[in-house]
C-alpha positions as semicolon CSV with decimal commas, in nm:
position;residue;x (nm);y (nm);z (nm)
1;X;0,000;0,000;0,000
2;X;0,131;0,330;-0,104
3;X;0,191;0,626;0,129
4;X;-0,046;0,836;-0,073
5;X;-0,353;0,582;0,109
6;X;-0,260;0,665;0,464
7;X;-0,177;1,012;0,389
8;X;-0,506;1,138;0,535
9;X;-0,470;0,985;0,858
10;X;-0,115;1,048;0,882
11;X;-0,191;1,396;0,867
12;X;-0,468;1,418;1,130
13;X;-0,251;1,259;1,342
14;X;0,051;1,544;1,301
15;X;-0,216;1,765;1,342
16;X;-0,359;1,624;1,661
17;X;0,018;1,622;1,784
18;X;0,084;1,969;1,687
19;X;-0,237;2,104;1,877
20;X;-0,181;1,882;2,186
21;X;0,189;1,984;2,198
22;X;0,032;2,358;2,171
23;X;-0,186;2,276;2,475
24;X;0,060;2,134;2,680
25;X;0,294;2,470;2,653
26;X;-0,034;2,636;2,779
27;X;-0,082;2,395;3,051
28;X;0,255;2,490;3,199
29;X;0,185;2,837;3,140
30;X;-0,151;2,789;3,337
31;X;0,058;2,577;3,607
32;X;0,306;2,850;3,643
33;X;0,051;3,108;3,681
34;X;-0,241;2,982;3,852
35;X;-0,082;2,662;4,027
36;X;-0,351;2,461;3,907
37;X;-0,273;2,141;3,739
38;X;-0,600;2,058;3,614
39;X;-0,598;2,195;3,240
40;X;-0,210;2,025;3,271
41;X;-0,362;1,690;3,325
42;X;-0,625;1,731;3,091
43;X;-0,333;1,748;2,828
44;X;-0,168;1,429;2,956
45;X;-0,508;1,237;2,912
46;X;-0,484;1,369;2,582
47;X;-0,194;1,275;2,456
48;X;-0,255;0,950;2,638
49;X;-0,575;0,877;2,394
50;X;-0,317;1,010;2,070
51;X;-0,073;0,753;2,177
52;X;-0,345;0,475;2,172
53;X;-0,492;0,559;1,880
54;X;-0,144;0,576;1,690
55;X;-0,047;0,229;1,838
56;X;-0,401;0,101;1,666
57;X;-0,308;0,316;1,349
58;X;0,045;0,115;1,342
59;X;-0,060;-0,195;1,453
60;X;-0,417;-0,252;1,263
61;X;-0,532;-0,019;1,060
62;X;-0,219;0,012;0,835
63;X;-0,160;-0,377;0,851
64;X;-0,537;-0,424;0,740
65;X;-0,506;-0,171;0,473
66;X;-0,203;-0,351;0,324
67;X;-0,398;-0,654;0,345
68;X;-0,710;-0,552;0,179
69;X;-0,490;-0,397;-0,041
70;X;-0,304;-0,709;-0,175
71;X;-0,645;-0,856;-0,234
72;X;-0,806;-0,569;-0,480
73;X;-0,508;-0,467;-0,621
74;X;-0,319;-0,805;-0,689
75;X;0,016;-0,833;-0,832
76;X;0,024;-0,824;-1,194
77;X;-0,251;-0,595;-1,195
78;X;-0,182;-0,225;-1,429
79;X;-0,203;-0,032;-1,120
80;X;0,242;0,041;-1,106
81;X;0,373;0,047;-0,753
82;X;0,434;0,436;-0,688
83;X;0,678;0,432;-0,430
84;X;0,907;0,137;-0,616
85;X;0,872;0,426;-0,954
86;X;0,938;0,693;-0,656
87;X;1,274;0,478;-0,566
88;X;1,377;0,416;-0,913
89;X;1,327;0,797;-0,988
90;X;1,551;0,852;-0,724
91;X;1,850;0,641;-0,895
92;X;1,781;0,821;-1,180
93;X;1,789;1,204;-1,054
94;X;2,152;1,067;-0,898
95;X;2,270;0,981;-1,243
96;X;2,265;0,631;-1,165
97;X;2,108;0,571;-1,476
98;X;2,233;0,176;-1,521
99;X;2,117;0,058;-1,163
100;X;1,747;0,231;-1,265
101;X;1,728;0,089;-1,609
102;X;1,788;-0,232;-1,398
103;X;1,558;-0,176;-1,129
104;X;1,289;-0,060;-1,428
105;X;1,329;-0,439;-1,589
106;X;1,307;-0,578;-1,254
107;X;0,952;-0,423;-1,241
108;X;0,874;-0,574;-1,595
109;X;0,984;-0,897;-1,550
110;X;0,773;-0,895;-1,198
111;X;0,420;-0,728;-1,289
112;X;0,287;-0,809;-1,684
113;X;0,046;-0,499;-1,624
114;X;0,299;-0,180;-1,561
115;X;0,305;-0,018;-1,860
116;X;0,433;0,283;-1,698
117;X;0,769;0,122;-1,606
118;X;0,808;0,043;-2,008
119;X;0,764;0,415;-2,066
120;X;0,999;0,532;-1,805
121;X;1,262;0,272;-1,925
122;X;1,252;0,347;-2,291
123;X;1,261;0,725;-2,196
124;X;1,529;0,598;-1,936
125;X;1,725;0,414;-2,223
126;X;1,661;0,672;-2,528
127;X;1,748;0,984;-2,344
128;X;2,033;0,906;-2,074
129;X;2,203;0,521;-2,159
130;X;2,181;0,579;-2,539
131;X;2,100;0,183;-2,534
132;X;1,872;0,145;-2,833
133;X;1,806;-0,221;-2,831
134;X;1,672;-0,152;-2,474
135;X;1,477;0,093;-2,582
136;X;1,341;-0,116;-2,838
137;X;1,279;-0,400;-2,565
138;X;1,075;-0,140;-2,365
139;X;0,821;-0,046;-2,586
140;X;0,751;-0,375;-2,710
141;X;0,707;-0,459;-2,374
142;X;0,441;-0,132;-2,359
143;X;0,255;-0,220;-2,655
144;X;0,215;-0,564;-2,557
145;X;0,084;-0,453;-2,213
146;X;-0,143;-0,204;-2,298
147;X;-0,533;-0,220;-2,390
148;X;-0,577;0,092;-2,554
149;X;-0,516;0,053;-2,885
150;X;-0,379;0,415;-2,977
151;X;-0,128;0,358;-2,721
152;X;-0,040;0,046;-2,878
153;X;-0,010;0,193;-3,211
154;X;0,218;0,467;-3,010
155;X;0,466;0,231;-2,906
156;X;0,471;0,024;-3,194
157;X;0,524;0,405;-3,410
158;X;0,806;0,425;-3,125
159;X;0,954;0,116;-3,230
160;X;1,007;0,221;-3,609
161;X;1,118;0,515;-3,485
162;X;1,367;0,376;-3,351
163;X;1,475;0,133;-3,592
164;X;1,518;0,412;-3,857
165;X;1,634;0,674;-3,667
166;X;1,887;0,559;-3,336
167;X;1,972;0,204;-3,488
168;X;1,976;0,278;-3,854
169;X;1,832;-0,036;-3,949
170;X;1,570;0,063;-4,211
171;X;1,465;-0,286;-4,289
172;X;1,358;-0,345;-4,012
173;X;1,208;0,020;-3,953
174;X;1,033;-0,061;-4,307
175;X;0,886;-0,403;-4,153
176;X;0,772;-0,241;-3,832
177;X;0,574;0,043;-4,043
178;X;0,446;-0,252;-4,231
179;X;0,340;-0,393;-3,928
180;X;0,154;-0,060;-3,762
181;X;-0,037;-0,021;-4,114
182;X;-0,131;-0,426;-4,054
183;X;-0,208;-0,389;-3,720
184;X;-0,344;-0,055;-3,661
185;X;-0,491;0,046;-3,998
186;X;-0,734;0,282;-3,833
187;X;-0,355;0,484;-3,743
188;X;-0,450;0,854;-3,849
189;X;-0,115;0,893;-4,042
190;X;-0,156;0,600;-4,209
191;X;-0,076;0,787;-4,550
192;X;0,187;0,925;-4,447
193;X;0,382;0,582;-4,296
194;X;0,304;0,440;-4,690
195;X;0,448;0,714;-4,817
196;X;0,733;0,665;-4,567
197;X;0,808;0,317;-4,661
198;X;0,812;0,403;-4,994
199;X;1,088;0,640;-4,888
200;X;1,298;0,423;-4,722
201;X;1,278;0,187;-4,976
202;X;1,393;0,442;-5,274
203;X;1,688;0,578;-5,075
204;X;1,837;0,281;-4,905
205;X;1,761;-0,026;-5,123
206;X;1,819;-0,078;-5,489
207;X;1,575;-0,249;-5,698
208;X;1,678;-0,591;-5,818
């Protein structure tokens, strides 16, 4: 369970703790001035009742939330784990782009529904590592995952993209655009990828 679910009560509890720690400066104040420890103890009960209730925040809720948790949201589900992208963004904002393009497959290999670790690796892999054929590898991995179908056609643009462009291999750029127009004929530049194929072909292949 991420922290974003127990950020509500985690917050009325600061709050609760920054209001009773506000009334217990008073109660000494009211001590000091009127030698009556009443309002003081009134603050210990207080923070007595916080203390419990944290304890049961700790030591049930939370555990029951990650339970109930595992059971809706099961692994291999699409919903991506946000504070194992959260630790992988980390690695990455340190420069440590290797051990996150590691940690990124990691997530693949472990849950068939994050599609958002594909994107962030073949961003991850494009931009900083310059590693193409990872790249590639990642948004295969996205189109396979996804439902949407103009997402799917998105990756599988990014793929011949990538062929032609950052690997220079424009047979096989020329048989993924084959495979978009097969796949995804409804693709709204689908004129435009015929035209490019046609391209490709005239400037880098001779005809037999």
């Amino acid at each position: 369970m991420s922290d974003t679910h127990l950020a509500g009560p985690q917050a009325q509890l600061r709050f609760m703790a920054w209001v009773l720690g506000a009334a217990t400066a008073i109660g000494f104040l009211v001590l000091v001035m009127m030698d009556s420890w009443l309002f003081l103890m009134g603050v210990a009960v207080a923070w007595a009742v916080l203390l419990v209730y944290f304890l049961l925040f700790r030591g049930v809720v939370s555990p029951l939330g990650e339970a109930f948790g595992r059971v809706l949201v099961p692994s291999g589900s699409s919903t991506p784990s946000v504070n194992q992208h959260s630790n992988i963004e980390a690695l990455v904002a340190r420069g440590d782009f290797t051990k996150a393009a590691e940690a990124y497959q990691a997530v693949i290999a472990a849950d068939p529904g994050d599609v958002v670790a594909c994107e962030r690796l073949a961003q991850l892999a494009l931009g900083d590592l310059k590693d193409y054929d990872l790249a590639l590898f990642a948004v295969r991995e996205g189109e396979k995952r996804t439902t949407n179908p103009r997402r799917q056609a998105g990756f599988a643009l990014l793929a011949a993209n990538i062929c032609r462009d950052n690997l220079k291999d424009y047979g096989k750029a020329m048989v993924e655009l084959r495979r978009v127009l097969a796949l995804y004929p409804d693709v709204p530049n689908a004129a435009r990828l015929r035209a490019e194929i046609e391209e490709l072909r005239a400037l880098h292949f001779k005809p037999l």
